[in-house]
N, C-alpha and C positions, 0 to 999 in steps of 0.2 A: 457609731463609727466601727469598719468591720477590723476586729485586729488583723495582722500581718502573719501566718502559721510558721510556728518554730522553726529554726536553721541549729542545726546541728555542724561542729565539721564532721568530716569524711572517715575520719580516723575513729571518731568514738561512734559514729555509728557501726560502723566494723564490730568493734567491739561490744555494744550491745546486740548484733546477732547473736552472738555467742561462737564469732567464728574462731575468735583470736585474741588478745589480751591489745589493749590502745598503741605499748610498745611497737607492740610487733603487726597491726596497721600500720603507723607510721612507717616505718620499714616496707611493706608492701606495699606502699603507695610511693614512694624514695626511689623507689625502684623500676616504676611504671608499670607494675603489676594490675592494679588499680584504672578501670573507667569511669567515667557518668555521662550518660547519654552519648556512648561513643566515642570519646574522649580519655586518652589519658590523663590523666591529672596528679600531679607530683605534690599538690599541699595538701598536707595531713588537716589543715584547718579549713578546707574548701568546703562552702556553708550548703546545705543538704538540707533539703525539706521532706521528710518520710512519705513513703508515697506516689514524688513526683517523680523522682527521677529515677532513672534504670542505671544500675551499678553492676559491674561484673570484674571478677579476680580471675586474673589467667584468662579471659574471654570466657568466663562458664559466668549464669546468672547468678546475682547475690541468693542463696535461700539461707533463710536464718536455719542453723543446728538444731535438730532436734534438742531438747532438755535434759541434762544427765544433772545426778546429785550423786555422788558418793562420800560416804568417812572412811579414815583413815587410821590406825593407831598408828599415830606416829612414836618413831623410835628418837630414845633420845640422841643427842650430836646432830642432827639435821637442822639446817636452818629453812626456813618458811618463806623462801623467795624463788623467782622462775629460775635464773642465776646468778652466781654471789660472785663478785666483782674478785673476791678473796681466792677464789677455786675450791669452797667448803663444799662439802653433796650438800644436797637439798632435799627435800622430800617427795620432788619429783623423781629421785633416786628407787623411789618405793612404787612407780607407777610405771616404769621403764617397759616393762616386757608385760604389763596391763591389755588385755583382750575380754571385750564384749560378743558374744556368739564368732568369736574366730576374729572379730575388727579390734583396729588397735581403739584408742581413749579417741575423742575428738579433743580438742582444746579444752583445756580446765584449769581455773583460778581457784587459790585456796580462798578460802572463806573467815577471813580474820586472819590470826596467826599465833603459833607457839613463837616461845625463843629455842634456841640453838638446846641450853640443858633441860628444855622441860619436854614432856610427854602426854600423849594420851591424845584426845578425842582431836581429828581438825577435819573438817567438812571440805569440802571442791564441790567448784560447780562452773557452768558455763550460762549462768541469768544473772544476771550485772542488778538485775531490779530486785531478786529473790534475796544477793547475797548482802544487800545494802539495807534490805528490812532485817536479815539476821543479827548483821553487826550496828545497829540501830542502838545509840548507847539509852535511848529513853524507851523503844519501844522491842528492841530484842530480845531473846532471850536467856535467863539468869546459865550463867555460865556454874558448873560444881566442879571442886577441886579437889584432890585428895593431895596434902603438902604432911612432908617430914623437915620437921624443923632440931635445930640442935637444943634442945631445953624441954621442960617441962612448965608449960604456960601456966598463969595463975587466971584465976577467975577474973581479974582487973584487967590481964594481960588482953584477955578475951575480949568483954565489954571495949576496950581501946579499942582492937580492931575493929568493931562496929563503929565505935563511933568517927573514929577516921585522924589522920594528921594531915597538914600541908605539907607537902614537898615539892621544891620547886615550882610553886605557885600551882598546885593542883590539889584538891583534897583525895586524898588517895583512903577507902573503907572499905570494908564488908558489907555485904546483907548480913550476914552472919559467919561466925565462927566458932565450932565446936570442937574439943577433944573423940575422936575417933578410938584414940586407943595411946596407951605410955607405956614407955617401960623406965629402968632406971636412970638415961641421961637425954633421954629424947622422945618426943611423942608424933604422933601424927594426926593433924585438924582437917577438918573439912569443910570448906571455905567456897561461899557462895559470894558469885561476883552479880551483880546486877550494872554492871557496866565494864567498858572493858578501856586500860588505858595501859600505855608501854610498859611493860613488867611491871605491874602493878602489885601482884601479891609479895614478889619477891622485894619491890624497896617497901610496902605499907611495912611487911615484918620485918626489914632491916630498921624502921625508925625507932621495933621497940626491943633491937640488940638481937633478934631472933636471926638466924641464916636456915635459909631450904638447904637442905641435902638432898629432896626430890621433889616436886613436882610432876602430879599428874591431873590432865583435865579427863573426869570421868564420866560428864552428862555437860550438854547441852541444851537449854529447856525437860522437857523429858527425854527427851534421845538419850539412852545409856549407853557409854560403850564396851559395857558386857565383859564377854569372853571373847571378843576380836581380838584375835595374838598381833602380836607386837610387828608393825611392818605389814600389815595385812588392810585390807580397802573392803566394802563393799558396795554396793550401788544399793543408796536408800529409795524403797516404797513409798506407797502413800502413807501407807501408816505412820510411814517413819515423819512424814514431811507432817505430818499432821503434829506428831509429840514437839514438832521446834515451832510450833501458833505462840 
């Protein structure tokens, strides 16, 4: 029995071109921006089979985007969304006047997310299939943190974070966590995640009294983020894409 080849709607096909983020398909297609075989077509969920049918935005042919990868140091106070409902900047603040040989960015999705006070390492990209293997909580890669907490942890304190607590029906743990460096009322650990769940380092160390003062992600699999100043992008290489396997 021959199976039936997959239907997609319209809208996330959009979106895995890497033309545009599903939102803002939807929107294009809302709008009658959007054909298939000729046709306008206004639902976002209109079922697509890859392949058969001819699709065009504005009348130009669908071609999927070339592939861009870049990182970011993101700066803290940015929040990790396209637009925040609230009018915070965003970290697309950091990409605004962003230019490739003279062109501006095509469309880009970050790739995970910080929160609003933390810092350091957050990827973009425009492959929907690339960024879903990164944020893979079983097969991604180990996220490193560098965190200043208010105290001087104990060796127990440590082992706890390994071993993990529940919160709100989640077990929230480390791969590991080590002392970095103390002084006399506060230390800084470095704290490897092998999964990634909503502020996760920030409440696993609230359950054992500890509070961040900062927060920074400073490697991604092996990806380091170096000496990239604060607010600055670059467009990752193979090499680079190779250190996040």
């Amino acid at each position: 029995m021959n199976k039936s080849p997959p239907r997609y709607g319209l809208a996330r096909v959009l979106s895995k071109q890497g033309l545009c983020s599903r939102s803002e398909a939807a929107k294009w297609i809302a709008a009658g921006r959007v054909s298939v075989d000729g046709r306008i077509v206004r639902d976002a969920e209109f079922p697509i089979v890859q392949g058969r049918h001819r699709i065009r935005v504005d009348e130009q042919a669908l071609d999927a985007a070339p592939r861009l990868y870049l990182m970011l140091n993101k700066p803290r106070g940015l929040v990790t969304t396209v637009q925040d409902e609230r009018g915070r900047d965003t970290v697309y603040r950091c990409l605004d006047e962003a230019r490739i040989d003279g062109a501006p960015l095509p469309w880009l999705a970050p790739v995970g997310r910080l929160d609003k006070a933390s810092e350091g390492l957050l990827l973009f990209c425009n492959d929907p299939q690339w960024a879903a293997r990164i944020t893979d909580p079983e097969l991604g890669p180990d996220k490193t943190y560098h965190v200043q907490i208010d105290a001087i942890p104990s060796p127990e304190q440590l082992a706890a974070l390994h071993a993990g607590i529940s919160a709100d029906g989640e077990l929230l743990r480390a791969k590991s966590a080590t002392v970095l460096r103390s002084g006399e009322k506060n230390a800084w650990l470095r704290i490897v995640l092998d999964e990634g769940r909503n502020r996760q380092i920030r409440r696993l160390l609230a359950g054992f009294d500890l509070n961040v003062l900062r927060l920074i992600r400073v490697a991604i699999g092996e990806l380091q983020l170096g000496e990239l100043p604060k607010g600055q992008w670059r467009v990752l290489g193979d090499e680079d894409l190779q250190r996040l396997q």
